[in-house]
C-alpha positions as CSV (number, residue, x, y, z in Angstrom):
1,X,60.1,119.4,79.1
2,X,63.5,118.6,78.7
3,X,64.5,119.3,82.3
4,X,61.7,117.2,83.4
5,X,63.0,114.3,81.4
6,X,66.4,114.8,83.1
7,X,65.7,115.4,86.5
8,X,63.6,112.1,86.0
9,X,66.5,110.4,84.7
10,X,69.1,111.6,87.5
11,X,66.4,110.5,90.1
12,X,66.6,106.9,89.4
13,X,68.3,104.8,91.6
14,X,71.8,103.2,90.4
15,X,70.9,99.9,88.8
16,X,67.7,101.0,87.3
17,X,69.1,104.3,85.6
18,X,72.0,101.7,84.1
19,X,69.7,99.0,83.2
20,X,67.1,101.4,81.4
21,X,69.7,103.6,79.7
22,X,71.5,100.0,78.6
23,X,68.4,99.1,77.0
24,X,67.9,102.6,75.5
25,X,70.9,102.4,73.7
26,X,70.8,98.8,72.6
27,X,67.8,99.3,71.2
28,X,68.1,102.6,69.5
29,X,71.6,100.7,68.0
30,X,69.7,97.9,66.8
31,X,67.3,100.1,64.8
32,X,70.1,102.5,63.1
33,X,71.7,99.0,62.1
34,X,74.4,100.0,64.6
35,X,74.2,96.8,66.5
36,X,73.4,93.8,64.8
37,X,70.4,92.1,66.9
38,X,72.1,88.5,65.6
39,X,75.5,89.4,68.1
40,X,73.0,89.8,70.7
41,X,70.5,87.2,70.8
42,X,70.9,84.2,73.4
43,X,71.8,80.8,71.7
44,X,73.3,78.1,74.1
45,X,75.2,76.2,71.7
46,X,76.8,79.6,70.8
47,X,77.7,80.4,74.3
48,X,79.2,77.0,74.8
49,X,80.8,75.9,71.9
50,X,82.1,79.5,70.3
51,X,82.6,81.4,74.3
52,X,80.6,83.9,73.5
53,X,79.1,84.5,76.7
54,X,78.3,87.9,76.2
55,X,74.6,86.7,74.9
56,X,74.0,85.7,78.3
57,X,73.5,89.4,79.4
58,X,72.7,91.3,75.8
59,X,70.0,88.9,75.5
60,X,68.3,91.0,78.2
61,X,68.9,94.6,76.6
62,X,67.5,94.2,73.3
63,X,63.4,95.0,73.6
64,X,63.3,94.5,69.6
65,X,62.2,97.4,67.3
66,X,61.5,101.0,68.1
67,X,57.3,100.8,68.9
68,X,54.4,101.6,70.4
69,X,55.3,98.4,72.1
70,X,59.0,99.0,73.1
71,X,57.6,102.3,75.1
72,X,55.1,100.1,76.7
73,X,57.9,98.3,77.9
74,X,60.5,100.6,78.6
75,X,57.7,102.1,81.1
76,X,57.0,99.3,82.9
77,X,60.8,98.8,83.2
78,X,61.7,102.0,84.3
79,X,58.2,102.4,86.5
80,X,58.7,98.7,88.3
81,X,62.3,98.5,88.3
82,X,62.4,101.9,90.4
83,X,59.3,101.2,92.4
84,X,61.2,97.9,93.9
85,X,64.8,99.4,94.1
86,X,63.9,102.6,96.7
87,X,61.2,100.5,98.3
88,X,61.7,97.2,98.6
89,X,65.3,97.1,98.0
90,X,65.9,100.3,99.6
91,X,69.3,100.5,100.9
92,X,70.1,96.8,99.4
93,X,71.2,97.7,96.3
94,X,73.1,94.4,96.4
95,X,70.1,92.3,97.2
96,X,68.4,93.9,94.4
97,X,71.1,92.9,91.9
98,X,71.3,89.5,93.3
99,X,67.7,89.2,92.4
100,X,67.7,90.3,88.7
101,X,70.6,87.8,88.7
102,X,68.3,85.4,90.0
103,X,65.5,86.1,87.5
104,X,67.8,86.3,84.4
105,X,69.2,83.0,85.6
106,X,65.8,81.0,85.8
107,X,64.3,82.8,82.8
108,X,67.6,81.2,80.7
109,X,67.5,77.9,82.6
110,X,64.1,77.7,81.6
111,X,65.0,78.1,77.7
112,X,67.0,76.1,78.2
113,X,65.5,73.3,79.7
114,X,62.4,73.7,77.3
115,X,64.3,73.4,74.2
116,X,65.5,69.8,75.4
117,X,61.8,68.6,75.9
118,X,60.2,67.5,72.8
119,X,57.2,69.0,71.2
120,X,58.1,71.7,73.2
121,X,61.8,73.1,71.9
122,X,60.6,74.1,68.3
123,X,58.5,76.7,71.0
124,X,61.6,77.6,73.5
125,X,63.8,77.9,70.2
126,X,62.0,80.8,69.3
127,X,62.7,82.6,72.5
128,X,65.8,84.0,72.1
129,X,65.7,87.6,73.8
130,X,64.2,87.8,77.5
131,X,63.9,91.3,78.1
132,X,60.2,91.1,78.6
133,X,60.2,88.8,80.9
134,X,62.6,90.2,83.2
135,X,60.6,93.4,82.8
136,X,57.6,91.0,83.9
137,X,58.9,89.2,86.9
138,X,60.1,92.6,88.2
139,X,56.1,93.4,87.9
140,X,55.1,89.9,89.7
141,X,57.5,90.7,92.3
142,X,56.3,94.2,93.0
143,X,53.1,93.1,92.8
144,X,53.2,90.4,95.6
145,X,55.2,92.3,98.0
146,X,52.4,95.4,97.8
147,X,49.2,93.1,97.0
148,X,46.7,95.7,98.1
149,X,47.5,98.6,96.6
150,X,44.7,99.9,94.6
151,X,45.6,100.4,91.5
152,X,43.3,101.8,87.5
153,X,43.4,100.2,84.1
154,X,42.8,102.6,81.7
155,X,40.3,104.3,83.9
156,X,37.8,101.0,83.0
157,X,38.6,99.0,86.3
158,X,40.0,99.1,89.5
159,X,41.7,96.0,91.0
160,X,44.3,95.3,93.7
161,X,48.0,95.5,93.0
162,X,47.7,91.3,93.6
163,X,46.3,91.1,90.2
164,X,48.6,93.4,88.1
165,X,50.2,90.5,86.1
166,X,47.1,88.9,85.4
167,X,45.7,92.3,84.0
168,X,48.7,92.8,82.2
169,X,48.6,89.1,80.3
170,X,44.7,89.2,79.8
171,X,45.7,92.8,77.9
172,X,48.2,91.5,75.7
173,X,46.2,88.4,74.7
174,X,43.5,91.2,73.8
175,X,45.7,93.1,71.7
176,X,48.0,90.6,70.2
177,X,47.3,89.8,66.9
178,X,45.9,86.2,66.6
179,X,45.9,85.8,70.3
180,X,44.2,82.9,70.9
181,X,46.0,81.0,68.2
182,X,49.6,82.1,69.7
183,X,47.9,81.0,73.2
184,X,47.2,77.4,71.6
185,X,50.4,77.4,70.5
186,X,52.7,77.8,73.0
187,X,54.1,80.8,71.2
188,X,54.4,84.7,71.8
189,X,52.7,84.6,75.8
190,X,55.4,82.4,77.0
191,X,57.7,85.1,77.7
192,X,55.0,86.8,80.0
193,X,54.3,83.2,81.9
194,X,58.5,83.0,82.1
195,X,58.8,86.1,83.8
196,X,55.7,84.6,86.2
197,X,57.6,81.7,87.0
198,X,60.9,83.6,88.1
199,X,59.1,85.9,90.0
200,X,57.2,83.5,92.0
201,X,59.9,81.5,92.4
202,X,62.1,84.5,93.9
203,X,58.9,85.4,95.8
204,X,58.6,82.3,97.3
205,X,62.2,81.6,98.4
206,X,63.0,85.0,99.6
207,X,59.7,85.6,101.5
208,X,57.4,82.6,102.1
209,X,60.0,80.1,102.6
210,X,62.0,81.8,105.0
211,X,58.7,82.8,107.0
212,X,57.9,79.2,107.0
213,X,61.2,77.6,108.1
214,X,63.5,80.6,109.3
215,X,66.3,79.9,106.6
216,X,67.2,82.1,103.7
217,X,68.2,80.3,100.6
218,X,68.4,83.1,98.6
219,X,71.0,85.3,101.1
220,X,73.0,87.8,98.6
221,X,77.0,86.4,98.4
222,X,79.8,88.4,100.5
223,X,81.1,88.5,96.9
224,X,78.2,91.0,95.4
225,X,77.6,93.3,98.9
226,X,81.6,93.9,97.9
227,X,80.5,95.6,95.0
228,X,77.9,98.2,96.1
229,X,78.5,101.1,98.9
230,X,74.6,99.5,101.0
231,X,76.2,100.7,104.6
232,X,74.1,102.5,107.0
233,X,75.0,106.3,107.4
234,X,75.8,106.4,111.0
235,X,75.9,109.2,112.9
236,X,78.7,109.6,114.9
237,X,79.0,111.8,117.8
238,X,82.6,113.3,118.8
239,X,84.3,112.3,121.6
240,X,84.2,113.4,125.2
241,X,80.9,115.6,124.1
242,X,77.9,115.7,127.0
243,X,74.6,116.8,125.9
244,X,73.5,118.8,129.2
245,X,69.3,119.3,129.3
246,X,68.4,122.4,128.2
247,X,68.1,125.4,131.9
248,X,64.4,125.9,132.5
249,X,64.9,129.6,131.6
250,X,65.4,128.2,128.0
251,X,62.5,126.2,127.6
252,X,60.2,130.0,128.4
253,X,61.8,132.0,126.4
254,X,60.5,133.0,123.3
């Protein structure tokens, strides 16, 4: 069992092995009172008026305490996170960490932005770690770029891959406690409609929008392809080296 766990783990491609094994450990910490969840949390007027800018990425680690619901999570991480990087991303690992950029950068923006609207930033105040919803919009992505893949809940239902984050949101509304009153609330579901937002809106500017007008908004910077090894393994052939055909009497021999 062991080994299966470790192959499993040494199979993972680069940035999802380091992202789940960063959230392993900052959450295990956090539990044995190793780590302090209030150094982690993201508060703007922290990160602007004391520097510590450091929230801006632990904010993202920390899927809060050690439960049924943090293995939940920790699979769709692991399961999603992998599924986009060798398919979708496969061979762009520099792409694929321009787009978790991306996400995390809307997903703040947007707590941001909400806790300046009023009625609404007592609501965005009390988001203060985005884990799940990075977790999420890796889901939304996946599930748009393979929207019919047929895919079980539970063994109850089949559906497409299309409507994975729907399923996904109608089954924590049905488990939450006090569901509908956190829905009417604006409370505990607006990390899962975050994560929506930033994956549609990567969605739609890295495939629809280019399909519609031939530009690429969202083109990874020289700066980030400098930091990953993504080159085609070429081939080469030595020089001054003919490939004759192969003599007939080679093609009947046995």
């Amino acid at each position: 069992m062991a080994q299966a766990v470790e192959e499993w783990y040494k199979q993972m491609p680069i940035i999802t092995r380091s992202y789940v094994t960063a959230a392993i450990v900052t959450t295990i910490g956090c539990s044995l009172e190793i780590i302090s969840p209030y150094h982690l949390y993201l508060n703007p007027r922290l990160v602007v008026k004391q520097y510590q800018f450091w929230r801006l990425i632990t904010n993202f680690l920390y899927f809060r305490k050690m439960d049924l619901d943090f293995l939940f999570h920790m699979f769709f991480l692991a399961r999603y996170c992998k599924l986009l990087e060798e398919n979708s991303f496969r061979g762009r690992t520099a792409d694929f960490f321009y787009m978790l950029l991306f996400g995390a950068t809307v997903l703040t923006g947007i707590v941001v932005g909400g806790g300046m609207i009023p009625y609404l930033s007592e609501s965005f105040a009390k988001i203060i770690f985005l884990s799940n919803s990075l977790t999420f919009m890796m889901v939304y992505v996946w599930s748009k770029q393979n929207p019919f893949i047929h895919m079980s809940f539970l063994g109850l239902f089949t559906f497409t891959a299309a409507y994975l984050p729907w399923v996904l949101l109608g089954f924590s509304v049905l488990v939450g406690a006090s569901a509908w009153v956190d829905l009417l609330n604006f409370h505990i579901h607006m990390e899962t409609f975050q994560g929506m937002i930033a994956g549609h809106a990567y969605y739609f500017l890295e495939d629809v929008y280019p399909r519609m007008t031939g530009r690429r908004p969202l083109k990874t910077p020289s700066f980030i392809k400098a930091l990953f090894a993504d080159e085609a393994v070429v081939v080469a052939r030595p020089a001054n080296v003919r490939f004759a055909p192969p003599q007939p009497e080679d093609l009947h021999r046995d």
